[in-house]
C-alpha positions in Angstrom: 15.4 -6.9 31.8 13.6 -9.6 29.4 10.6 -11.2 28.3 7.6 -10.2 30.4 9.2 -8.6 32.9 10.1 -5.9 30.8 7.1 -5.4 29.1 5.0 -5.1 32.6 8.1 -2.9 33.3 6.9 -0.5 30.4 3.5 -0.9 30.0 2.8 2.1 32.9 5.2 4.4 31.3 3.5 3.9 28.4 0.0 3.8 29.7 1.1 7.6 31.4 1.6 8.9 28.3 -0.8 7.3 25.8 -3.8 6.5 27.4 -7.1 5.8 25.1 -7.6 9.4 23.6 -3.3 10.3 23.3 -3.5 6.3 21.9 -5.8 7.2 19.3 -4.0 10.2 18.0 -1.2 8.1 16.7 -3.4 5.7 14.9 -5.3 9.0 13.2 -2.5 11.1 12.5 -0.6 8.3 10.8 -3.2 6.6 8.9 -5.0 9.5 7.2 -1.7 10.0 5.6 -2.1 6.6 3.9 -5.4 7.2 3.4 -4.4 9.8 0.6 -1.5 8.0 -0.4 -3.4 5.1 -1.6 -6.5 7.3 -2.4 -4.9 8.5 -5.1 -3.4 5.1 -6.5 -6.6 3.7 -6.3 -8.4 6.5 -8.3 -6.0 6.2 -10.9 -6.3 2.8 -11.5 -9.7 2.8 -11.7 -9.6 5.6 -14.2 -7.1 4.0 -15.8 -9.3 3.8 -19.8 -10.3 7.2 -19.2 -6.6 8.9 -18.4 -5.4 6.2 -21.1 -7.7 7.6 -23.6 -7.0 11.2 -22.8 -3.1 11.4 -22.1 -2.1 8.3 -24.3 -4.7 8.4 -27.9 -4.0 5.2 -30.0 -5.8 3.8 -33.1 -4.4 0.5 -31.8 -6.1 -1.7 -29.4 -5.2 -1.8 -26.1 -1.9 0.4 -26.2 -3.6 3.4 -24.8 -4.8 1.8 -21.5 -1.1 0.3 -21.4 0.4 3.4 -21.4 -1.7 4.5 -18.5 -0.4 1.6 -16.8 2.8 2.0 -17.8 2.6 5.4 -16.5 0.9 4.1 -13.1 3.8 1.5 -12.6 6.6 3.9 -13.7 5.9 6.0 -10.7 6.7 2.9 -8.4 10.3 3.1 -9.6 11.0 6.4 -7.8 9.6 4.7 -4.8 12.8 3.2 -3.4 14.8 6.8 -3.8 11.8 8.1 -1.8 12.3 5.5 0.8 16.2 6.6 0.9 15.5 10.2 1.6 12.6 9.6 3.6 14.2 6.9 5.4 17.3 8.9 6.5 15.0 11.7 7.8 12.6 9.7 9.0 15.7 7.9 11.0 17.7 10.9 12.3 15.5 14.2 12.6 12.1 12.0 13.4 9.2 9.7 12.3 6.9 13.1 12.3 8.7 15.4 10.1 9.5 13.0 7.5 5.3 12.0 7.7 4.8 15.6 7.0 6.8 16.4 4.4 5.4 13.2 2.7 1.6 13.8 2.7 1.7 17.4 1.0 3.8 16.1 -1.6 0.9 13.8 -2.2 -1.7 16.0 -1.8 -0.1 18.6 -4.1 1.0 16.0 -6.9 -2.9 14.6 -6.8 -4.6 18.1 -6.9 -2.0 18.8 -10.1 -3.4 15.9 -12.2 -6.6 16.8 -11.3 -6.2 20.4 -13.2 -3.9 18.9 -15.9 -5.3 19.7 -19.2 -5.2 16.7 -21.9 -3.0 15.3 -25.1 -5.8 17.1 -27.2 -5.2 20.8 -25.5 -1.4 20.5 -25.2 0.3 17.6 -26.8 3.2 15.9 -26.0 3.6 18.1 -23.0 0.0 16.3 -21.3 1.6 12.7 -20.6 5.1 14.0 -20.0 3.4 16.0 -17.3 1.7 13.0 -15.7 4.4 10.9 -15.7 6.5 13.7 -13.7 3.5 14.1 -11.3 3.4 9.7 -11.1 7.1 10.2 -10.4 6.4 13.4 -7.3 4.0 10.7 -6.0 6.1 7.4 -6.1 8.7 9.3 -4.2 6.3 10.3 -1.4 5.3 7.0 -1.2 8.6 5.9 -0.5 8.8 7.0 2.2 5.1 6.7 3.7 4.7 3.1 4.2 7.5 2.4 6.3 7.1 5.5 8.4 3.9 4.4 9.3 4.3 0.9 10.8 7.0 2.5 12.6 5.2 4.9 13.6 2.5 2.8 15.4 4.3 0.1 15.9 6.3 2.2 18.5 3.3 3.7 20.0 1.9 0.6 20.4 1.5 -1.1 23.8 3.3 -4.2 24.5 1.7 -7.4 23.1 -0.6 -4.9 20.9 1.8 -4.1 18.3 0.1 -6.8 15.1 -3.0 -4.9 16.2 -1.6 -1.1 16.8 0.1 -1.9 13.7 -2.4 -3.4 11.0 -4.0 0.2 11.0 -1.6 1.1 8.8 -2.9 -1.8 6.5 -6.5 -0.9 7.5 -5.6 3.1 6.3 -4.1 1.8 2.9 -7.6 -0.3 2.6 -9.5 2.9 3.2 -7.7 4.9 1.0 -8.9 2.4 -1.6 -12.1 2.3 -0.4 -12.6 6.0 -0.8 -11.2 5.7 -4.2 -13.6 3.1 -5.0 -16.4 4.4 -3.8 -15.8 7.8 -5.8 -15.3 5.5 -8.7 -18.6 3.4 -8.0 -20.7 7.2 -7.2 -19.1 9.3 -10.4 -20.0 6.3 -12.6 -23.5 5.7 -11.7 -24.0 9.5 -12.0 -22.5 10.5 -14.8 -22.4 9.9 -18.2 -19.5 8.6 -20.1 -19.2 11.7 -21.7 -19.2 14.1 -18.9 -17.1 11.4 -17.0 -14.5 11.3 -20.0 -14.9 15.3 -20.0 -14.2 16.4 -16.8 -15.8 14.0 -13.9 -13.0 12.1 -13.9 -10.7 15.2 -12.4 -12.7 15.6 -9.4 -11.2 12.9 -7.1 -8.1 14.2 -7.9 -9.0 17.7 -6.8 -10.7 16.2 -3.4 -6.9 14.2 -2.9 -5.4 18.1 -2.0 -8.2 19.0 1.4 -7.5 15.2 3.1 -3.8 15.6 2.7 -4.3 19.2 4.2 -6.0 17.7 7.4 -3.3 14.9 7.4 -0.6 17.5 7.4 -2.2 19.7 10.6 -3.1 15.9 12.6 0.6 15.0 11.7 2.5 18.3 12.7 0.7 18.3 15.7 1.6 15.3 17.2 4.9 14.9 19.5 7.2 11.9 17.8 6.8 8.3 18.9 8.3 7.5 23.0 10.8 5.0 21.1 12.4 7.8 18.6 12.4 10.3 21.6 14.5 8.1 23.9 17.2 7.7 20.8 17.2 11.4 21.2 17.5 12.1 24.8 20.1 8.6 25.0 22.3 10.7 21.9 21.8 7.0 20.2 20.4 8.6 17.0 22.0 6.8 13.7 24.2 9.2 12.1 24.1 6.9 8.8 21.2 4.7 8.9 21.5 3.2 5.8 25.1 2.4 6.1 24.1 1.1 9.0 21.4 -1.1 7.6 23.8 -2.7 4.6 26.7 -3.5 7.2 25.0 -5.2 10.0 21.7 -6.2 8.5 21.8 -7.3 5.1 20.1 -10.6 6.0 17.1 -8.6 6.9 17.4 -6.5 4.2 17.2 -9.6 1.5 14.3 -10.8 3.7 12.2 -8.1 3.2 12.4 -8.3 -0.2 11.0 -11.7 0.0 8.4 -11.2 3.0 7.2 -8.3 0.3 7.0 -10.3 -2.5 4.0 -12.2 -2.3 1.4 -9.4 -0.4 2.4 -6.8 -2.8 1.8 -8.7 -6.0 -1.4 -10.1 -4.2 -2.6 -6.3 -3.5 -2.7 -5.1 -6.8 -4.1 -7.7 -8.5 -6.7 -8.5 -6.6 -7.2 -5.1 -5.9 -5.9 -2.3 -8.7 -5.9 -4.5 -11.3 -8.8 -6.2 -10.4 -11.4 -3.1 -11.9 -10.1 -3.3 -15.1 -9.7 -7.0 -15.5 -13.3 -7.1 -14.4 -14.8 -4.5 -16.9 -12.1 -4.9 -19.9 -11.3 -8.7 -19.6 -14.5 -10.1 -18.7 -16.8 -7.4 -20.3 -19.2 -6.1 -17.3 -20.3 -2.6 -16.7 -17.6 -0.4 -15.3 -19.9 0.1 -13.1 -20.5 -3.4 -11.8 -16.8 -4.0 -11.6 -16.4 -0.8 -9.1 -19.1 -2.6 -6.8 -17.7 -5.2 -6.6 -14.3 -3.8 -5.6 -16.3 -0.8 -3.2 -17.7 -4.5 -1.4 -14.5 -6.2 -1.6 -12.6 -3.6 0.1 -14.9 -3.1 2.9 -14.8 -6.2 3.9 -11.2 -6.1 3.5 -10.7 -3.4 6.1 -12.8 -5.0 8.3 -10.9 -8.2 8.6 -7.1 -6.9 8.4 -7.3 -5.6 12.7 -8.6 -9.0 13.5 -5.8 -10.8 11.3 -3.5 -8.0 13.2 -4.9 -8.9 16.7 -4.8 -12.4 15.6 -1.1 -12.3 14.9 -0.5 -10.9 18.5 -2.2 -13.9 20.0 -0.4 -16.8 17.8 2.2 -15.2 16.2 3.0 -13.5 12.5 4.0 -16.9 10.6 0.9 -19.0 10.9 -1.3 -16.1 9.0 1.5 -15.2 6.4 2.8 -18.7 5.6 -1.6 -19.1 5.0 -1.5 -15.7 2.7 1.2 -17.2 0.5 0.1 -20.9 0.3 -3.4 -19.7 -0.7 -2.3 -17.4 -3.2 -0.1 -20.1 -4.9 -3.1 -22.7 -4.5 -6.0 -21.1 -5.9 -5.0 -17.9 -7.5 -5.3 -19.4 -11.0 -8.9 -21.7 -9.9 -10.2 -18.0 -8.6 -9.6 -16.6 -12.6 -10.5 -19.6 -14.0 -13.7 -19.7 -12.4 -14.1 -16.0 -13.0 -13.4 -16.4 -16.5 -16.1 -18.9 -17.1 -18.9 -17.8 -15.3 -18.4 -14.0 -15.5 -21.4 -13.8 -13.3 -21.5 -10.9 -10.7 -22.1 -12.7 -7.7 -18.9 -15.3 -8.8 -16.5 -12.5 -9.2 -17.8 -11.2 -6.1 -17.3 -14.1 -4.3 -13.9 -14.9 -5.6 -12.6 -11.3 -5.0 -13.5 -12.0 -1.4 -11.6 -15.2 -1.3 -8.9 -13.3 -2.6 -9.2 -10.3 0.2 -9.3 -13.1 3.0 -6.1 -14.0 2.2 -4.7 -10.6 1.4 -5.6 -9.7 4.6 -3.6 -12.0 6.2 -0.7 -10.9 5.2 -1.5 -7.3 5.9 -2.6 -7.5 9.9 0.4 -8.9 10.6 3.1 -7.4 8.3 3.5 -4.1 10.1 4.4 -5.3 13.3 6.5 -8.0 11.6 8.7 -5.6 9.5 9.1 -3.8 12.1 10.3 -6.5 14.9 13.2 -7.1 12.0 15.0 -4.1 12.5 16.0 -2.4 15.7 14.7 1.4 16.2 17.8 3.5 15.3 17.7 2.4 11.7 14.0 0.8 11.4 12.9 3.6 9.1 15.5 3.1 6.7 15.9 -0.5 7.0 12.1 -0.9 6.1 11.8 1.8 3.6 14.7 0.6 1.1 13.8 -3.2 0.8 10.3 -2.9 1.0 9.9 -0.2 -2.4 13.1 -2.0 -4.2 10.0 -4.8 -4.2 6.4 -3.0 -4.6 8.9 -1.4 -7.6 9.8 -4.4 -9.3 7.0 -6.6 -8.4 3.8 -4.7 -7.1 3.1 -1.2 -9.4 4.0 -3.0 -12.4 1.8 -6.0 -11.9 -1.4 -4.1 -13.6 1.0 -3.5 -16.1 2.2 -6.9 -16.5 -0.7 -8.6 -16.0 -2.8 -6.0 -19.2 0.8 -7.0 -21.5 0.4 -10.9 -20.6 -3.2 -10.9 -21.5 -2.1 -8.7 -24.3 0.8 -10.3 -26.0 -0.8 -14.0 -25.1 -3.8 -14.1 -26.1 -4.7 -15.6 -22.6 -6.8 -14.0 -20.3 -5.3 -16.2 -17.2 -1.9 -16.2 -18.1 -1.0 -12.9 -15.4 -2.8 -15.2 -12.7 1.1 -17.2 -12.8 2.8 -14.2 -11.6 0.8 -14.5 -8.5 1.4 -18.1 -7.5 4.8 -17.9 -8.3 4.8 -15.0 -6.1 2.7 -16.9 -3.8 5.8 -20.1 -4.1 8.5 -17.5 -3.0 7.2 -15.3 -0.3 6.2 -19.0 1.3 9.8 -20.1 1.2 10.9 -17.0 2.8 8.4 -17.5 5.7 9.5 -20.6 6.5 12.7 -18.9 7.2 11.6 -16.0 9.4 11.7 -15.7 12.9 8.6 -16.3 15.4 9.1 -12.3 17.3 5.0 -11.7 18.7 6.6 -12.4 21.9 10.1 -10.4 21.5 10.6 -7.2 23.1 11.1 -4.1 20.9 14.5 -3.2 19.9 
């Protein structure tokens, strides 16, 4: 059966078993996941000076807040092993289970860092420590992302799945909301002594009760109808990811390249943004976590519509927009940045920046997900995808603090993006129109 005869055909079954409350569940169970995931990224990267100062003391300028980068990007390396196992778990004993597992390794690498004590109390051991704990958490999210937009992409119903899926996009948004908004409350509170003493531990130890809840909402939930059928069919991938490299290696390169462009976009505009703000550009710390608190609310707000969008005129128009607007005016946005450095500006251009963010991620779920067919989606999603937020997306704050560094420049990182930008377009160009395609 094709087209829309089969997706009348399965829209009842679907309806039977996931109507409005049983629909939601999904959505919640798999998002609040994220939301710690990127909770905890966010936090980081906003206290970024601070854990630089304490885990990483230097006499020279600016090594100690690279080092917290460094650290902060190194843990995206261990991101693509994550997806592996994850993947392969995720692929053959279920979606759910592999969720699990990944949200209390989270929770319990966050809560460590929290209770870490400093380079002053224990030397050498302090950063050695955080890197391993970076590491713990660059595995988990390996395999996090992935298993989500599956995971509601195959709950979704049909010609729902851009919007089912961008609330994976909309959790990772909230998880650095919540971070920001810490940030934005802990700063105005405290002092910067009490912050650099011990204020800045207590997002870390809140990370450990939301990954708690996710872990109950997760385990809980009976695995997606899609995954189930493989099950009762006996079609389960033995060897998903020898399945992935033999037959699918064209979809495997593509991912790289779809990934390319949003992921670099993300964490510029987004992790990096903070410090650019308040160490580039010299406003408050405090200003600069406004800003991003603002920017990423709005964010939120506009990725379902970009997702719903997406179901309505397809996946390319919004992404080939994303990558042609970050190659257009991602160096204009600094630039004017740079030269007024007034609030409202930065506030203005961050939002510009959002927008187009958010046009990649409505769509992307559902769009990753259409690549691949179900048997091996986990994997096939998982490996790609991290090779890229690894190589190109962690390290950008840490690229973009050594470019300003070692150049002198304060725009020079804003390159990276466009050519990102220049890249990810070509690889649109090449993709598939699938909004209407049933679900393998």
């Amino acid at each position: 059966m094709s087209g829309p005869r089969r997706a009348r055909a399965e829209r009842p079954a679907l309806n039977r078993r996931t109507p409005r409350r049983a629909a939601v569940l999904p959505i919640v169970a798999g998002t609040i996941g994220n939301v710690i995931e990127w909770y905890d990224f966010a936090v980081y990267a906003y206290f970024a000076p601070t854990i630089g100062t304490l885990f990483f003391p230097s006499d020279v300028p600016n090594r100690s807040l690279l080092l917290s980068f460094g650290v902060f990007g190194v843990g995206f390396f261990m991101r693509p092993l994550g997806g592996l196992f994850f993947g392969h778990y995720g692929d053959t004993r279920g979606r759910r289970n592999a969720l699990a597992a990944t949200v209390i390794l989270m929770g319990a690498s966050t809560f460590v860092i929290g209770i870490l004590p400093p380079y002053g109390r224990i030397g050498i051991v302090a950063p050695l420590a955080l890197l391993g704990l970076r590491l713990a958490q660059g595995f988990s999210a390996g395999g996090e992302w992935a298993g989500v937009a599956a995971f509601l992409v195959e709950y979704a119903p049909p010609g729902r799945r851009g919007l089912t899926g961008s609330w994976q996009q909309v959790s990772v948004g909230a998880g650095f909301l919540a971070g920001s908004a810490v940030a934005t409350l802990l700063t105005s509170t405290l002092t910067t002594e009490t912050l650099t003493a011990w204020g800045w531990r207590l997002p870390f130890l809140f990370g450990l009760v939301i990954a708690l809840v996710g872990l109950y909402l997760r385990l809980g939930l009976a695995d997606t109808p899609r995954f189930r059928a493989l099950e009762e069919s006996g079609q389960v991938a033995r060897a998903p990811i020898t399945e992935a490299f033999s037959a699918h290696r064209r979809g495997l390169l593509t991912v790289v390249g779809f990934t390319l462009s949003g992921t670099v976009a993300y964490y510029v505009f987004l992790a990096y943004f903070p410090t650019y703000v308040s160490a580039v550009l010299n406003l408050p710390v405090r200003e600069a976590a406004l800003i991003n608190t603002i920017g990423l609310a709005v964010f939120i707000v506009l990725i379902p519509f970009a997702g719903a969008l997406s179901d309505r005129i397809g996946r390319k128009p919004l992404l080939l927009a994303h990558a042609a607007g970050c190659a257009i005016l991602g160096y204009p946005l600094f630039r004017l940045m740079e030269a007024t450095r007034s609030f409202w500006v930065i506030l203005a251009a961050q939002l510009v920046g959002i927008t187009l963010e958010a046009l990649f991620s409505g769509p992307a779920p559902a769009a990753y997900s259409e690549i691949f067919p179900t048997r091996i989606r986990y994997t096939a999603i998982s490996v790609p995808y991290n090779l890229a937020v690894a190589a190109f997306g962690g390290t950008a704050p840490f690229i973009a603090t050594y470019l300003v560094g070692a150049t002198g420049n304060r725009l020079s990182f804003t390159f990276y993006l466009v050519a990102a930008g220049l890249v990810s377009f070509l690889v649109y160009l090449t993709l598939t129109e699938t909004y209407r395609a049933d679900l393998r």
